[in-house]
N, C-alpha and C positions, 0 to 999 in steps of 0.2 A: 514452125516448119521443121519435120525432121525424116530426112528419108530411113528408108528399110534395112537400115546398113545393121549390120553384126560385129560387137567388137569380140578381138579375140586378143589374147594376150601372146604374147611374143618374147623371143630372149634378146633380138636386135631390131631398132626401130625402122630401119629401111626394108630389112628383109619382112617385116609384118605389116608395115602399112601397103605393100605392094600385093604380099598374099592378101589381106583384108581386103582390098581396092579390086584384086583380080576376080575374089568369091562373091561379093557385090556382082558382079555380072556372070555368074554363073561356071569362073574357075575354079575346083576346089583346088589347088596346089596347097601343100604344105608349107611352112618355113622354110623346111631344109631343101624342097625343093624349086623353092624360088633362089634361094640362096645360090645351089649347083647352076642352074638353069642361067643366072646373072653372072657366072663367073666369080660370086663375091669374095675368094677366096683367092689372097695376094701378100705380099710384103718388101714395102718399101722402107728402106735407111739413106735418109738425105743427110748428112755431118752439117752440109754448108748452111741447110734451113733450121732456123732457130726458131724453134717454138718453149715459149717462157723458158728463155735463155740456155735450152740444154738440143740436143742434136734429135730432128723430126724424125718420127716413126711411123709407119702408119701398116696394121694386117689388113687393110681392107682399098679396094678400089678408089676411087675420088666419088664425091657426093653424090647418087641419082644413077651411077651406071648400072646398079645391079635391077633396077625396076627399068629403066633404057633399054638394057641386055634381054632381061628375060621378057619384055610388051613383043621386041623383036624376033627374040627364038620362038616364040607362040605365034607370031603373027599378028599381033594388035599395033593397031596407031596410037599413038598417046599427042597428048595436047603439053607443052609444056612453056611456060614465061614468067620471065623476069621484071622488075620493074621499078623505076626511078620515083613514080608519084605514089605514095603510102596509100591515098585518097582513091585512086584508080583502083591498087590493088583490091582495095578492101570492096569495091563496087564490082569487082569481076568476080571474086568470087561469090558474093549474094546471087550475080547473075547464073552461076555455075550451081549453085545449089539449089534455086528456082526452078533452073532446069532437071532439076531430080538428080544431078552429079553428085559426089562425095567428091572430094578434093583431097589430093596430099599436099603435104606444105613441107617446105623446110625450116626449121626456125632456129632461135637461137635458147641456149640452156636457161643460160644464167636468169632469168625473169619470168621462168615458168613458176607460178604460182603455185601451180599443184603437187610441184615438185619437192620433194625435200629440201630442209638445207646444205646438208651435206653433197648430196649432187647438183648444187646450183654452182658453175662454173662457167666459163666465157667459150662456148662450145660452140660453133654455129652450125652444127651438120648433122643435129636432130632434124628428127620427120615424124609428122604426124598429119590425120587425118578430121577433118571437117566436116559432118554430115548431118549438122542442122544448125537453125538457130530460132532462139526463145526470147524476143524481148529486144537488149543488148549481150545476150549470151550466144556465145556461140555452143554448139555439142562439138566436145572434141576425142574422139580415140585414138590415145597415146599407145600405141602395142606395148610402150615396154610396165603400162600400167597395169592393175589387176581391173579394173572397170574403168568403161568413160567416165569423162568430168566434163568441166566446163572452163571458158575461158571469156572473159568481157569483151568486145569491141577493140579497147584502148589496150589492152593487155596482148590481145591478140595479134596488133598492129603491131606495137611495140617487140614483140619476137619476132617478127616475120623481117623487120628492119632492125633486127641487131648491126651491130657493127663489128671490125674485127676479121681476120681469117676465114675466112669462106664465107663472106659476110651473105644471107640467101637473097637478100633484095625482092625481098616478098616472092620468093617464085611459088607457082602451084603447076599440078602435075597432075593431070588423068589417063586413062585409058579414052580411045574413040574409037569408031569403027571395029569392034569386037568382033573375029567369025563366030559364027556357030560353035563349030569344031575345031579344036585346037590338036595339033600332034605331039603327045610328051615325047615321042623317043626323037625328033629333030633336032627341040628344042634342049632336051637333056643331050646328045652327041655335041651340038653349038657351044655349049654351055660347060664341058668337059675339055674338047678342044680348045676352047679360050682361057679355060683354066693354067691348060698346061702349056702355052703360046706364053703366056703372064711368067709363068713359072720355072719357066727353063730356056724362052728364047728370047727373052732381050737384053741385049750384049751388052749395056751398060751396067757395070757391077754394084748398081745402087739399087736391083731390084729381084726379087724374086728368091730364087736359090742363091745367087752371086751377090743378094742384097745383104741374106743371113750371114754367110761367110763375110762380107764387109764389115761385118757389124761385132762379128765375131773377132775380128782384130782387130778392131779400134778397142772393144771393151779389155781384152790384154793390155793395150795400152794403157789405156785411160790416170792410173795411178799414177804413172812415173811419167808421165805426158803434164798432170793437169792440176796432180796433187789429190788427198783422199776427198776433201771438201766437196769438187767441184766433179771428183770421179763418181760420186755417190749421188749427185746432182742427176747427172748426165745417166746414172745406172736405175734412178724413180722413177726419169722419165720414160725410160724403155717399159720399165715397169707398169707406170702407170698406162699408160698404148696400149698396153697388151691384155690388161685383166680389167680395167675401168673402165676407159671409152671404144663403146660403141662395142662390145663382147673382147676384142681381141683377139690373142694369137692362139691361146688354148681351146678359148670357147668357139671359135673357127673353124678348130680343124675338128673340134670333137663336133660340131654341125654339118661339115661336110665328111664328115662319115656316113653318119645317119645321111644325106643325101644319096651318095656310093651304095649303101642298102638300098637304097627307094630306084635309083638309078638301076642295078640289078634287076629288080626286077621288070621295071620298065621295058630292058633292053635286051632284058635275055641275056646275060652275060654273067654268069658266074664268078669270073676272076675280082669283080668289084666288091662282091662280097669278103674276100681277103685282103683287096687293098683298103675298106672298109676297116677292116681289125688295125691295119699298119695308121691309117690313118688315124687310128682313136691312141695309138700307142704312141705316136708320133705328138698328140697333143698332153698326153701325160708327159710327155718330156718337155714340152714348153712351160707345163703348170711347176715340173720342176725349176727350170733354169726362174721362174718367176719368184718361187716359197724363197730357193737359196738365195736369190741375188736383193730380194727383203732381208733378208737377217744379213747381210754385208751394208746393203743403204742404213741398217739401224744400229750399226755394229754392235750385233748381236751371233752372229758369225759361229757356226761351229766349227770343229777340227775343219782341217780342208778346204772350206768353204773361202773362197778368195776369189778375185776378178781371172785368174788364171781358171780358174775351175769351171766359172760359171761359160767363159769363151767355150772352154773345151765340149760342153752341155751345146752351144749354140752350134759348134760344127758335125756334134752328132746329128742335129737335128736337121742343119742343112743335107747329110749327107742321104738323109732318112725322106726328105721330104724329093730330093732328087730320082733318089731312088721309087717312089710311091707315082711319082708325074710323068716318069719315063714309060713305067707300067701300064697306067693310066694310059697314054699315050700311043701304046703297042695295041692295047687291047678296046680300044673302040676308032 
């Protein structure tokens, strides 16, 4: 059994099993603009939540919002559950793929077979999608793979019920109720506005614009607060947030550019074509604060290069990113 489904490869797995999932039924959107369309574009700093012992980060929304967001600015229904028996799950989805569905999943990293070693870590907010099965194999398209592969039954099970942080609890996710006709320029305005709602209006200073600046003076701190050890701890894992799991802060904003163009013309709106350029320049300063604040984690460190410096990088980029969402903001 294997439906018609098309893989297509992707730079982040939520934002491509959603496009994959959407062109299955006849949406062509792009990555980048499912990405805009879902809002996926954010940045939280939690100090008090401790993810492998160093202060949580996160550039991107919580699990499933950005295919939530943009099924909603299109105007699609989606199916979406969770589930306590392994045995159920595993019998709903045959029944979902019987049905001629392709299925997204969430699953967890660390046990993906097909996965390298090097990226087998205890991740549990991969996504991927299911669109057949051979035997005890299932057909699986990973977006962030170059071609589908396959996954066993027990293999299968076994990710979908990791354990850990976001543990998925087998959930699966489809589209239902598809219109015809979908409206990009709605769905792109929804999708802008949510952006900039994320990004500059909520008053708690652990998110957004007031996340960066938070974050930007605890790492001034962090030395004379915590010692070099444990400052350097606290500065891989920002690190690692941002350029390893799940694309990050650079590969985010340099994806929501390229939306900002698509969005352009969508909407008629010139000005996004410049905020567009600010946006891609805005992520070359994140890829900076990331290059330098490596060679301090490895103290490898050139002139200049100090916890003092890399701060001063994070409040350009707050002020930059403020400045790009206010615009954003004015102009649609």
């Amino acid at each position: 059994m294997q439906l018609n489904f098309e893989h297509h490869q992707s730079a982040h797995c939520e934002n491509g099993v959603t496009s994959n999932l959407f062109k299955f039924y006849g949406i062509d959107a792009s990555e980048p603009l499912i990405f805009g369309m879902g809002a996926g574009i954010f940045f939280s700093y939690l100090p008090f939540v401790k993810v492998n012992h160093a202060p949580g980060s996160s550039f991107r929304p919580m699990p499933g919002l950005v295919f939530k967001r943009a099924a909603k600015n299109l105007g699609l229904s989606i199916y979406r559950k969770k589930y306590r028996n392994p045995k159920k799950a595993m019998r709903d989805l045959d029944e979902a793929l019987e049905q001629g569905k392709p299925v997204g999943l969430q699953v967890g990293v660390f046990h993906l077979s097909y996965f390298p070693d090097p990226y087998r870590f205890h991740f549990n907010a991969h996504n991927l999608v299911v669109f057949g099965k051979e035997g005890d194999n299932y057909l699986i398209s990973d977006p962030v793979m170059e071609t589908s592969t396959t996954l066993t039954s027990k293999e299968l099970q076994r990710v979908r019920f990791a354990k850990g942080i976001f543990a998925p609890k087998g959930q699966i996710y489809y589209p239902v109720n598809v219109p015809e006709s979908v409206n990009l320029e709605v769905a792109v305005s929804k999708g802008i506005k949510k952006a900039c709602s994320d990004m500059l209006g909520i008053p708690i200073p652990f998110f957004g614009v007031k996340g960066i600046k938070k974050l930007a003076g605890d790492v001034r701190k962090w030395p004379d607060k915590h010692g070099n050890k444990k400052a350097a701890l606290y500065l891989g894992a920002i690190i690692r947030m941002q350029e390893e799991i799940g694309t990050g802060g650079a590969g985010f904003r340099f994806m929501y550019a390229a939306f900002l163009q698509e969005a352009a013309q969508v909407l008629g709106i010139s000005a996004l074509d410049e905020l567009s350029e600010q946006m891609t320049a805005c992520g070359d300063l994140w890829r900076e604060f990331a290059i330098s604040s490596a060679r301090i984690y490895k103290a490898r460190e050139k002139s200049g290069e100090n916890y003092a410096a890399s701060a001063d990088i994070l409040l350009q980029i707050a002020d930059m990113e403020k400045e790009i969402f206010t615009g954003l903001k004015k102009a649609i």
